[in-house]
C-alpha positions as CSV (number, residue, x, y, z in Angstrom):
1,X,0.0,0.0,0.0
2,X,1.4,3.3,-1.1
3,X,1.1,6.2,1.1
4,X,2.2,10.1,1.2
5,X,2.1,12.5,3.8
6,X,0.4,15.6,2.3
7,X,2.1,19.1,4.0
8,X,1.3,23.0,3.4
9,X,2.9,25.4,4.4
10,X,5.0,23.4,7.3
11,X,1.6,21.9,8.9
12,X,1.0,17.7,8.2
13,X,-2.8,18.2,6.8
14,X,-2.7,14.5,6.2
15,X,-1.7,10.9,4.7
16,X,-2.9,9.8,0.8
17,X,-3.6,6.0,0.3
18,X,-3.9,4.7,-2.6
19,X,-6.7,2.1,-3.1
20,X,-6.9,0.9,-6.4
21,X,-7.2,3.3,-8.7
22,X,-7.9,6.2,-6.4
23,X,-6.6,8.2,-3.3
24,X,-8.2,8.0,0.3
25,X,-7.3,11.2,2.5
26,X,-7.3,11.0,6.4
27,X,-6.5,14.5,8.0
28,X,-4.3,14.3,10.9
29,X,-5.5,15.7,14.0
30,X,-2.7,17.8,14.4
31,X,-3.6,20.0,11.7
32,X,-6.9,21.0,13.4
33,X,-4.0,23.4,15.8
34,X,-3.2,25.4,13.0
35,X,-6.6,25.0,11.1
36,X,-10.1,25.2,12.0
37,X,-12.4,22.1,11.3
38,X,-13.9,22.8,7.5
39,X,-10.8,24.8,6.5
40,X,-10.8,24.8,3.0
41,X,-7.0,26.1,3.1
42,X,-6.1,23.2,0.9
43,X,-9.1,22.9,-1.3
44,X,-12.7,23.6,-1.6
45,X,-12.8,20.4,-2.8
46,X,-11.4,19.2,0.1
47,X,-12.1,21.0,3.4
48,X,-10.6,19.7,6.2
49,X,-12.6,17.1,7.9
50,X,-12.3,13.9,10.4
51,X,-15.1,12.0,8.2
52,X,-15.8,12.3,4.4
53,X,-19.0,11.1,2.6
54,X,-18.6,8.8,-0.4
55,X,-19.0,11.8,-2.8
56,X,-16.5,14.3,-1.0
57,X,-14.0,10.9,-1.2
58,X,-14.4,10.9,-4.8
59,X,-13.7,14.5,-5.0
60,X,-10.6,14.6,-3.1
61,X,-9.6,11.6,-5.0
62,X,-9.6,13.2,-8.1
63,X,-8.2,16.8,-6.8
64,X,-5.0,15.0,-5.5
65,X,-4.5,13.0,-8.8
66,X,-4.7,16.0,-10.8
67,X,-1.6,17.4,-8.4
68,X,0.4,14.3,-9.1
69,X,3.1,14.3,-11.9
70,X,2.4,12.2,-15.0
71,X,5.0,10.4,-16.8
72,X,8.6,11.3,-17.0
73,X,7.8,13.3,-14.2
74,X,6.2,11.1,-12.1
75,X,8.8,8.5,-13.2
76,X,11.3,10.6,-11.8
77,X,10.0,11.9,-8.5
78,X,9.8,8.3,-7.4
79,X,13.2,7.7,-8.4
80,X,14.5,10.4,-6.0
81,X,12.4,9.3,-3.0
82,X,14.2,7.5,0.1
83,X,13.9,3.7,-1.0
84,X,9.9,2.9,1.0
85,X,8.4,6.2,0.7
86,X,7.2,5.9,-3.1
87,X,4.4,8.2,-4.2
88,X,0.8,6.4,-5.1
């Protein structure tokens, strides 16, 4: 299982899993000091919450895959990550 730690600014936001063909985002608690529950500092798409309904997972799925390199790009990103902390 792939993951990546999603940071803005300094502040851990949260972790990306892959599952499949898509991206499941859990906001870490820790970013609820800096930000207020329902920020949408990141992302209308995806406001900072501890629970997300089906459609706002399918949302955010598709806002951090459109972020992600494609191709040579992506190819090389994962070559210079640490050995175990590939991108999904």
């Amino acid at each position: 299982m792939s993951m990546l730690q999603v940071i803005l600014y300094g502040t851990v936001l949260g972790t990306l899993t892959q599952k499949g063909n898509w991206f499941d985002f859990e906001v870490d608690r820790g970013a609820f000091e800096t930000y207020q529950l329902s920020s949408t500092i990141m992302s209308v798409a995806v406001p900072l919450n501890l629970r997300y309904s089906a459609s706002h997972k399918r949302h955010s799925s598709i806002f951090f895959a459109e972020l992600l390199p494609e191709g040579r790009n992506y190819e090389w990103l994962a070559q210079s990550l640490p050995h175990g902390e590939r991108t999904p």
